[in-house]
C-alpha positions, -999 to 999 in steps of 0.1 A, spaced: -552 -485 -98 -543 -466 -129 -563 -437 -119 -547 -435 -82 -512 -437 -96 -517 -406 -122 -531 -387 -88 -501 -401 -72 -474 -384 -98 -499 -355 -102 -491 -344 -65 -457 -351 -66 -454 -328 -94 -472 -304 -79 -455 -301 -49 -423 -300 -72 -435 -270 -87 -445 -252 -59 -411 -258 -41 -390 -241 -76 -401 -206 -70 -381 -210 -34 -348 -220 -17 -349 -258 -12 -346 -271 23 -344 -303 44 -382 -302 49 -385 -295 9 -365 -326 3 -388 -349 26 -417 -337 12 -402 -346 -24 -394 -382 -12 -428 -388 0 -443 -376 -26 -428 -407 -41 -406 -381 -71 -371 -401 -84 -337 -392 -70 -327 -382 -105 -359 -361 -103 -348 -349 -68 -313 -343 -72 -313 -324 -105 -337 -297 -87 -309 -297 -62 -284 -289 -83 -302 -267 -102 -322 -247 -73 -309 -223 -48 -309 -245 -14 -305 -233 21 -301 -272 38 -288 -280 74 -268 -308 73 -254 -311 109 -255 -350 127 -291 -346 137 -302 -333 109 -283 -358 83 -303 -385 109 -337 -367 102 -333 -366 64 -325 -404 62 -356 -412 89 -381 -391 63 -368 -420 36 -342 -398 21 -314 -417 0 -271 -416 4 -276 -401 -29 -298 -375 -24 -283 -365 8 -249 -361 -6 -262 -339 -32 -276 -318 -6 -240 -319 11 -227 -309 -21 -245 -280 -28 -246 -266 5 -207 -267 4 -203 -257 -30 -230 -232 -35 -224 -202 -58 -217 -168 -34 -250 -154 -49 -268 -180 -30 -249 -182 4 -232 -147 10 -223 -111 -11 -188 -114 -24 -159 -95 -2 -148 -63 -14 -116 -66 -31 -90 -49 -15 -82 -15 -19 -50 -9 -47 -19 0 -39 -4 29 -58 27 22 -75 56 45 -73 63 64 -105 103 53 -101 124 25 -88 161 34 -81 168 53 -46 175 88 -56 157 124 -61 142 131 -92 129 165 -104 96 172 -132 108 180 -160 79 184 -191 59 166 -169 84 134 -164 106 128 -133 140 131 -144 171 120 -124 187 151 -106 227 141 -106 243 146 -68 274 159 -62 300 153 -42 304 168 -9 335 174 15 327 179 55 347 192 74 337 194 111 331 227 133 324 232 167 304 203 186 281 206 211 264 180 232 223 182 235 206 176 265 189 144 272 210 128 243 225 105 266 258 117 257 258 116 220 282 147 206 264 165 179 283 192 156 280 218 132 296 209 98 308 229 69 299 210 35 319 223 7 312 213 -34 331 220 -61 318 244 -88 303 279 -90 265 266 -98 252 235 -101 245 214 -133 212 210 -134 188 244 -137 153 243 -129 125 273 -130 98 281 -100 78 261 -86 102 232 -81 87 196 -79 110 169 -66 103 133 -60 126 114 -34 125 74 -35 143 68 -1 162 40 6 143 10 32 144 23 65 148 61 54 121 86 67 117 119 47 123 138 76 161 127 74 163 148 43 177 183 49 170 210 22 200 236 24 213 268 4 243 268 -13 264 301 -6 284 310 -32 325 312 -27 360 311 -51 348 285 -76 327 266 -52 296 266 -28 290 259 6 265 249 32 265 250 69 245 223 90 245 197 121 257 163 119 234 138 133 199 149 122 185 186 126 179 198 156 173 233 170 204 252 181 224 287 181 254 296 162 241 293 130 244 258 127 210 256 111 215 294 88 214 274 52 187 247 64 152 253 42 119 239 58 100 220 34 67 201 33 60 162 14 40 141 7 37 102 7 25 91 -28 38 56 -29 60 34 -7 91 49 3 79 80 -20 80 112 -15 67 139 -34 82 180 -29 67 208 -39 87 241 -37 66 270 -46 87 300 -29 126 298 -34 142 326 -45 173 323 -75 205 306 -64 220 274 -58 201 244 -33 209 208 -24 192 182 -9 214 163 15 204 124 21 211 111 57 247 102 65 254 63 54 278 60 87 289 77 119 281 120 113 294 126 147 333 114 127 326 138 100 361 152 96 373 145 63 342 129 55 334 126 17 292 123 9 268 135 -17 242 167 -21 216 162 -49 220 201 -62 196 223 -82 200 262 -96 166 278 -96 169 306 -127 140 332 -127 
């Protein structure tokens, strides 16, 4: 009897052995039972193991006809629920990172031994030319406006190439940004443009308007790069804060910039 029960343990050992160099599973778990190992013996290879069990109704039936225990079965549940991402699936890739903009006030900034510095606006006076009504604009009246600032030259001087940074407010595109020149006069400058956005039209509405290229570095960011302007005085005009097609008398603000070769 002795001698039957030693062969007994020695197969269920065996069998125990063979199953630890590979994922457990619901037929690995009968064969342990019937083997005749311990549920102690059972459900610490469990936990300890990587297990690939099937625990759906018909199989939680088939697991307790092949003389598995509650306990044993729950483990299973357990692990197979709680198993470690190495043994079920790869992890997901994190997301990607979202740069962060270099300021945090609305405003233009300019570099400045390499920093972005705050470029001070000025105030600017409109006073309203001729108007002129575009085609398909449903009868919006669009005009030409004279902006005029106080001062010879502005404030702030800068040197070739020019790199401005524009944190626009929420809702703001870039593209509602207008780059002008500044014409000197008597102890002032002035700038000619179009109320209600920039659009293509005669009559010099659009002489002092500069195109200019940017770039999206952050939200609501915008970087400028102005390689090409020759000496003088430039603004950059923000989008009007209420109705540009009143613009008589209307009071608003240029950030300005004097380029010195």
């Amino acid at each position: 009897m002795g001698k039957i029960f030693r062969r007994w343990i020695a197969a269920g050992l065996f069998a125990g052995l063979a199953l630890a160099h590979s994922a457990l599973t619901n037929d690995a778990i009968v064969k342990m039972v019937k083997a005749g190992l311990g549920e102690d013996i059972i459900i610490g290879s469990i936990k300890s193991q990587p297990g690939n069990y099937k625990t759906g109704a018909d199989d939680l039936i088939a697991l307790k006809s092949g003389g598995v225990s509650d306990k044993v079965i729950a483990a299973m549940m357990e692990r197979s629920a709680g198993a470690p991402a190495a043994d079920r699936m790869a992890p997901a890739a994190a997301p990607p990172a979202t740069t962060a903009a270099p300021v945090n006030e609305v405003g233009v900034y300019f570099k400045k031994a390499d920093a972005w510095t705050d470029l001070p606006p000025e105030v600017v006076n409109f006073k309203t030319g001729g108007v002129l009504k575009t085609i398909g604009s449903a009868g919006i009246v669009k005009g030409d406006v004279n902006g005029h600032v106080n001062g010879e030259h502005s404030r702030t001087g800068v040197k070739s190439p020019v790199e401005l940074l524009v944190y626009a407010p929420e809702g703001v595109a870039i593209t509602e940004y207008q780059l002008l020149r500044l014409r000197e006069q008597r102890d002032s400058r002035e700038f000619r443009t179009v109320t209600g956005g920039v659009m293509h039209v005669s009559g010099g509405a659009t002489r002092d308007l500069v195109p200019f290229e940017s770039k999206k570095i952050a939200p609501r960011t915008y970087e400028i790069v102005l390689p090409n302007l020759g000496s003088g005085d430039y603004g950059l005009l923000p989008p009007a804060a209420s109705d540009a097609t009143s613009s008589s008398g209307r009071i608003g603000k240029i950030y300005s910039f004097r380029i010195i070769e």
